[in-house]
C-alpha positions as CSV (number, residue, x, y, z in Angstrom):
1,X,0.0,0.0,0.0
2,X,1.6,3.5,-0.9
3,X,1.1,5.9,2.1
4,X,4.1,8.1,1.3
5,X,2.6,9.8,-1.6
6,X,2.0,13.3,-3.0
7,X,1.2,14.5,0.8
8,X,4.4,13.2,2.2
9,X,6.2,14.5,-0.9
10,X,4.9,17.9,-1.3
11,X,5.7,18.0,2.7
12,X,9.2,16.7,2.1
13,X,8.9,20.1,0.1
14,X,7.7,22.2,2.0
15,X,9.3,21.5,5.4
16,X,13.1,19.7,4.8
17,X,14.1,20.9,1.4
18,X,14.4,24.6,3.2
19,X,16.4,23.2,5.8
20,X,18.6,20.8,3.9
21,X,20.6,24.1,3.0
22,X,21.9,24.2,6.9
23,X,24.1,21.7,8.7
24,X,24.3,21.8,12.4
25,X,27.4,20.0,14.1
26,X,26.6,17.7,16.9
27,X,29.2,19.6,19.2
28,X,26.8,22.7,18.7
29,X,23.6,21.0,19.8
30,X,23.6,22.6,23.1
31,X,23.6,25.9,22.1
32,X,21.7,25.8,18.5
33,X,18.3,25.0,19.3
34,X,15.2,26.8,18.9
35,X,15.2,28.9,22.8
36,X,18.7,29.6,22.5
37,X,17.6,31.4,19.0
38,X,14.9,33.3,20.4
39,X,16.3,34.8,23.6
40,X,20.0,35.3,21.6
41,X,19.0,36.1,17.8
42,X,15.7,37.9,17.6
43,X,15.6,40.9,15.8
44,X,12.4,42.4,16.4
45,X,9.3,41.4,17.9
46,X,5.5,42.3,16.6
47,X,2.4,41.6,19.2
48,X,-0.2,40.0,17.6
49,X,-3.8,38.7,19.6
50,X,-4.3,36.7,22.3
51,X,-0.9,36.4,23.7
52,X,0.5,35.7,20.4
53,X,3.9,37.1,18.9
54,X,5.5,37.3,16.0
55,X,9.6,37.3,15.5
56,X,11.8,38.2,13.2
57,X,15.0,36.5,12.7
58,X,18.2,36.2,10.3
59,X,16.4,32.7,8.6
60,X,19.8,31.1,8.6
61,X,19.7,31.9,12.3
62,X,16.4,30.4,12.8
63,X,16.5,27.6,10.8
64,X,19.9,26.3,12.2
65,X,17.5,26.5,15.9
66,X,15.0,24.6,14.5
67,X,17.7,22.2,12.7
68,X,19.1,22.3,16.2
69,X,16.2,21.3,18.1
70,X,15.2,18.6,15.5
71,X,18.5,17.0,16.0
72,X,17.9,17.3,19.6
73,X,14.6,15.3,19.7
74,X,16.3,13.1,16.9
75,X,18.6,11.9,19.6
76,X,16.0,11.1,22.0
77,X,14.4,9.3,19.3
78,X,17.3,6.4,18.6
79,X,18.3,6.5,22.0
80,X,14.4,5.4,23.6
81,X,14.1,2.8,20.7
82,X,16.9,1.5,21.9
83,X,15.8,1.3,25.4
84,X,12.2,-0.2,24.1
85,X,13.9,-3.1,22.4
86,X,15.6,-3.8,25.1
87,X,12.7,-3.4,27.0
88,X,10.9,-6.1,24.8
89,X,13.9,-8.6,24.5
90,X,13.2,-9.5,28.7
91,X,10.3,-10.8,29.5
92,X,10.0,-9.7,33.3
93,X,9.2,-6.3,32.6
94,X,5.4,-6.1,32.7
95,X,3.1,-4.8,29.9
96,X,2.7,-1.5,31.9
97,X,6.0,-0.8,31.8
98,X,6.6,-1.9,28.2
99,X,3.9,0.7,26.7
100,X,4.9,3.4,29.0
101,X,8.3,2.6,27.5
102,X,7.0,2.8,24.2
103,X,5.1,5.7,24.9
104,X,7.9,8.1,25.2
105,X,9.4,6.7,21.8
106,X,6.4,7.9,20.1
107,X,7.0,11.5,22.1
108,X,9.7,11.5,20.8
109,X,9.0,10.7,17.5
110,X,5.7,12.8,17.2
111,X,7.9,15.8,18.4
112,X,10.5,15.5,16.1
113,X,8.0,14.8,13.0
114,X,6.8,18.3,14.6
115,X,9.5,20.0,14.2
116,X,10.8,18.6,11.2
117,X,7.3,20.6,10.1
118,X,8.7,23.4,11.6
119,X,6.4,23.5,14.6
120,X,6.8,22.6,18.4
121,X,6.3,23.1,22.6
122,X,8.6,24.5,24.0
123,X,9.3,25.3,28.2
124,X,10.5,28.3,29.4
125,X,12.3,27.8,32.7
126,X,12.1,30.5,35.5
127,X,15.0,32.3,34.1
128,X,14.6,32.0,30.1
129,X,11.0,33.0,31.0
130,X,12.2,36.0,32.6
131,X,15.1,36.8,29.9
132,X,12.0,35.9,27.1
133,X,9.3,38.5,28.6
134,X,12.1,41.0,28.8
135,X,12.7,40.7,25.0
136,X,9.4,40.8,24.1
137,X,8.6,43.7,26.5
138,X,11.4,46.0,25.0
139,X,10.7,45.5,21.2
140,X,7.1,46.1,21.5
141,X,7.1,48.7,23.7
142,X,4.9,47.1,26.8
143,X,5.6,44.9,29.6
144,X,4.1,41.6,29.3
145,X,4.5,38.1,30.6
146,X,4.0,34.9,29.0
147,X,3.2,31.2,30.6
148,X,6.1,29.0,30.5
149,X,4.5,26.6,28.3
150,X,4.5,27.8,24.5
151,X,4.1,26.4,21.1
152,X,6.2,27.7,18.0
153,X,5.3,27.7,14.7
154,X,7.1,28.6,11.9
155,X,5.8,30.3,8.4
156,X,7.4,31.8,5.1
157,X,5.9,35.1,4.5
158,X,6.5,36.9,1.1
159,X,9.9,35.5,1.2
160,X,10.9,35.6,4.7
161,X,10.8,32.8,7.5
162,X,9.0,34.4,11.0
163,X,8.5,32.6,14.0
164,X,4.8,32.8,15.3
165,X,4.7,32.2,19.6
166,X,1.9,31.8,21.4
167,X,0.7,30.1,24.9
168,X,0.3,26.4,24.7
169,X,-3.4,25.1,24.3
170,X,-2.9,22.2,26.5
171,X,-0.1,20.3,28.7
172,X,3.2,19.6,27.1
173,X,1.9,15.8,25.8
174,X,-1.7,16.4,25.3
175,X,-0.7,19.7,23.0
176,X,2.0,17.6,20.9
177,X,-1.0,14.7,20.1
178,X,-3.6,17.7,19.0
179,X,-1.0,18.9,16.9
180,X,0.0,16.1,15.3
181,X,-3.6,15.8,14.7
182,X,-3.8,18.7,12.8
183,X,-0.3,18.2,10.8
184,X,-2.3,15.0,9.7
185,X,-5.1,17.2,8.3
186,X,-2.6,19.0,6.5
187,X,-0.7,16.3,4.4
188,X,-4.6,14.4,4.2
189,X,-5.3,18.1,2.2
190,X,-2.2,17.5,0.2
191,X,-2.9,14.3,-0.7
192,X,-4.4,13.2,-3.9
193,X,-8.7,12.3,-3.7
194,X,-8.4,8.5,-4.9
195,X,-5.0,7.7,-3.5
196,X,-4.4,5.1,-0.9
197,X,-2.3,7.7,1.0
198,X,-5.3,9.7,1.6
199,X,-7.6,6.8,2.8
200,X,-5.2,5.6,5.1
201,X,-5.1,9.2,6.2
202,X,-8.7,9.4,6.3
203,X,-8.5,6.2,8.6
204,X,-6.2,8.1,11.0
205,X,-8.2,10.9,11.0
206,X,-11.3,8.5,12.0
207,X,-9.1,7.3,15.0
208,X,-8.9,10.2,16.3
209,X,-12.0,11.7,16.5
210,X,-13.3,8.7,17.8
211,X,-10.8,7.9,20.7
212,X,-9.7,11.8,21.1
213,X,-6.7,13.0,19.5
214,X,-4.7,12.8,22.9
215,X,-5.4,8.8,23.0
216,X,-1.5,8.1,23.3
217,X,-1.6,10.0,25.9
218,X,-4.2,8.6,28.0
219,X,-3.4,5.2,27.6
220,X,-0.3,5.7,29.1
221,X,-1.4,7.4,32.1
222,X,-3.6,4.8,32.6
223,X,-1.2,1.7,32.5
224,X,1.2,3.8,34.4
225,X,-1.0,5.4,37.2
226,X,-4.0,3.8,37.6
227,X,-2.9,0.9,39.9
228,X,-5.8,-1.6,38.5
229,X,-3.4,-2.0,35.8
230,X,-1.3,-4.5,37.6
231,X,-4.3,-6.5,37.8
232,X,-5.2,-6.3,34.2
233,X,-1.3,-7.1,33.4
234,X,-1.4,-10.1,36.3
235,X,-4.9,-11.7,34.7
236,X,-3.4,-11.6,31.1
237,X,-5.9,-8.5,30.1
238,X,-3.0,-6.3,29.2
239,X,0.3,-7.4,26.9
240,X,3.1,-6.0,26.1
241,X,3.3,-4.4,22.8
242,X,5.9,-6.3,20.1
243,X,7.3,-5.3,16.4
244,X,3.7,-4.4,14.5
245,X,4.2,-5.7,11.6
246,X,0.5,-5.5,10.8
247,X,-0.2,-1.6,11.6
248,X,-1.3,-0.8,8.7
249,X,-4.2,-2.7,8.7
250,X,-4.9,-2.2,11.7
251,X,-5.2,1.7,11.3
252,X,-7.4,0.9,7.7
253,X,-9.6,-1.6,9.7
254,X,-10.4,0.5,12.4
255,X,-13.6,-0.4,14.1
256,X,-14.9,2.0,17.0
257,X,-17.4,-0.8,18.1
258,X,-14.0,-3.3,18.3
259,X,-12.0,-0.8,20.6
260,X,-13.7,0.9,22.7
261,X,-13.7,-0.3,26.4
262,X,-11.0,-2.7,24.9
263,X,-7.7,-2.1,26.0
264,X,-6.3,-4.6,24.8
265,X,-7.5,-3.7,21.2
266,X,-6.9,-0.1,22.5
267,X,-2.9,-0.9,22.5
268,X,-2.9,-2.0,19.2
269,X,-4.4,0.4,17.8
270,X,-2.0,2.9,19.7
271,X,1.0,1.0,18.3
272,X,-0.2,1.1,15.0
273,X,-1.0,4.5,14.9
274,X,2.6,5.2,16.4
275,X,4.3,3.4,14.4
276,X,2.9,5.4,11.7
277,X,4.4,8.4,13.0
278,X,7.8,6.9,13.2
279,X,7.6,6.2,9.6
280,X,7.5,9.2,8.5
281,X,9.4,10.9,10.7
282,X,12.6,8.8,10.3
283,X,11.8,9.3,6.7
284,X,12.1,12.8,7.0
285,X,15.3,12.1,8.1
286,X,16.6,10.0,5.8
287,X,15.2,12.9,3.1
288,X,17.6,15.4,4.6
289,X,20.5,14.0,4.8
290,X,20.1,12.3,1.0
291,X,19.8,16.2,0.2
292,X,22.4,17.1,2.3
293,X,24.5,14.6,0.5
294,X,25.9,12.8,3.7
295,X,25.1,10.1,5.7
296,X,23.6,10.1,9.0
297,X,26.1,11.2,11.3
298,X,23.8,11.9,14.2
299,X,23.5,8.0,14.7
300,X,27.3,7.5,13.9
301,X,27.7,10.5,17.1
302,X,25.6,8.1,19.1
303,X,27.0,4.8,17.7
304,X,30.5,6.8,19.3
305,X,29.5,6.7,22.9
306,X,27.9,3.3,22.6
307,X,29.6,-0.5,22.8
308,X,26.9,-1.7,21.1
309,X,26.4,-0.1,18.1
310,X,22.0,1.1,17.0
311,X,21.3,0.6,13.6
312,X,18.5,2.4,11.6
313,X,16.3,0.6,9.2
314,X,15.8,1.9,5.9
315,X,11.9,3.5,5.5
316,X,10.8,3.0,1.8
317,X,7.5,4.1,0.5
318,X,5.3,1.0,0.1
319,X,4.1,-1.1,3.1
């Protein structure tokens, strides 16, 4: 089935062709990322509504911080896959803990497939918060404050990159799930009408207005803090989740009536729907550095500090 189509590709586009013309070294990670940027680099600031501001940067400035941050979650990314498999190679760790584990890869994932769209959260400690408002304040001419929890988002406006901030709609993982919801509607409007991209799309679409678009989410805090779930794990009504090697069916052949009050056909559907996320993020990635013309030397960097070495697998286009 061909779900990278013309809605991945005109993505592709869109979001990592622009950035393929940057390069950030791994030594410069801790300083080249998207907050850095902003409290460092701006060069004016415009208030807009509703606790909403616009900045203007240098675009190689700002697109080296967002470069910078998507590297950032990148290495989250192979390192929590990592700990998953190893999580699902021994058998002693419950099912609660294996989907929690597998929970924060898809964070991870779903943030950096975020950001490779040039959109994010981002946390403002009591300091940057400070240092942030005090920016803001002095370029517009008025003393404001902001909430430390914020969402980026950035555009191209006759010809020049801006970064739009604004106060986050919801906590830091219920806001990345709604807007990987929306970045969803976006590529299904890219997609062409009779293509199997766009029904399996639709299908995702379906999930999640019918569980809620922060299902991920909740079924984690479930499993991990409701304590009935050791009794669901100890009676066999929760399992572990394994390799999916049959997600996409399972997101084309989702059934409300099948899943609801279900968890265990709840966790499948999650992994499906995950997995699909990781797809095209690591996609992404592999995109950028085949324009780039290099290999991926954010996984060598890791495969450095590492006796045993993480490999990658290649993501083609038809599943």
């Amino acid at each position: 089935m061909l779900i990278l189509d013309k809605g991945y590709n005109e993505t592709r586009n869109k979001f990592v062709k622009p950035l393929s013309d940057y390069s950030v070294q791994y030594r410069h990670l801790r300083n080249s990322n998207i907050r850095n940027i902003l409290l460092t680099k701006t060069k004016n600031v415009e208030k807009l509504g509703n606790k909403e501001y616009k900045f203007y940067l240098n675009e190689s400035d700002l697109l080296k911080g967002l470069l910078g941050d998507i590297l950032l979650f990148y290495i989250r990314s192979i390192l929590q896959k990592n700990d998953f498999e190893q999580v699902t190679k021994n058998s002693e760790f419950s099912a609660n803990w294996n989907i929690v584990t597998n929970y924060y890869l898809a964070f991870f994932n779903a943030s950096l497939l975020l950001r490779l769209c040039h959109r994010g959260n981002i946390f403002f400690d009591k300091d940057n918060k400070k240092s942030i408002e005090y920016i803001i304040s002095t370029m517009i001419g008025e003393v404001i404050e902001i909430d430390s929890n914020q969402f980026f988002s950035i555009q191209k406006i006759d010809g020049e990159y801006v970064l739009f901030l604004s106060r986050s709609e919801a906590n830091t993982h219920e806001v990345v799930w709604k807007k990987i919801h929306g970045l969803l509607d976006e590529i299904l409007l890219l997609s062409n009408s009779k293509s199997e991209e766009r029904a399996f799309l639709l299908s995702c679409q379906c999930i999640n207005q019918k569980l809620a678009d922060t299902f991920p989410s909740q079924l984690r805090n479930k499993v991990n803090y409701q304590p009935i779930y050791g009794i669901e794990f100890l009676e066999k009504n929760l399992f572990s989740i394994r390799q999916n090697e049959n997600w996409v069916k399972e997101i084309i052949g989702f059934d409300i009536s099948e899943v609801k009050n279900n968890d265990k056909r709840m966790v499948n559907v999650y992994s499906a729907y995950t997995t699909y996320i990781e797809k095209l993020a690591y996609r992404l990635m592999q995109d950028y550095f085949e324009m780039k013309g290099s290999g991926d030397y954010i996984l060598s960097q890791v495969n450095k500090c590492r006796e045993k070495k993480i490999e990658i697998e290649e993501i083609g286009f038809v599943y």
